[in-house]
Phi, psi and omega in degrees: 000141180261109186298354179302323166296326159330301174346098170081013155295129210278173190235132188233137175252156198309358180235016140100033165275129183304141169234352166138183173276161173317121178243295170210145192255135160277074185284143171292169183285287189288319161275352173067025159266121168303077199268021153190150158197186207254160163200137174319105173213135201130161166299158200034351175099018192275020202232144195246150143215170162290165161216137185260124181282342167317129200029053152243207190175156144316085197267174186315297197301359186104355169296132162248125177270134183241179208240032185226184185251174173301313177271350168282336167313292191285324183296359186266180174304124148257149167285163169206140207312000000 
């Protein structure tokens, strides 16, 4: 799978509410598979959190469905660039 498309992909939770975008992926050592990555969400996109990537996936259209809710989200730490 090319995780590249991830980059700048809209974010969708596990109950299908847009949640913000793709920012930036976090790779394992040994598998070079992405298991977080940050994403944009708030009016202008200024507000960051992890996401955890695990079960998560790729739709045809470009969408990443994570596997978590909108308020499981909002309740972690922001981050800065």
């Amino acid at each position: 799978m090319n995780y590249d498309n991830y980059i700048d992909a809209p974010v969708f939770d596990m109950n299908g509410d847009k949640i913000g975008s793709i920012s930036h992926l976090y790779y394992t050592v040994d598998e070079h598979m992405p298991e977080w990555a940050t994403m944009c969400s708030g009016l202008f996109g200024v507000n960051k959190h992890f996401v955890p990537l695990w079960d998560s996936h790729e739709t045809e259209d470009g969408v990443v469905i994570i596997n978590v809710t909108e308020e499981m989200v909002k309740n972690t730490p922001s981050v800065e660039d």
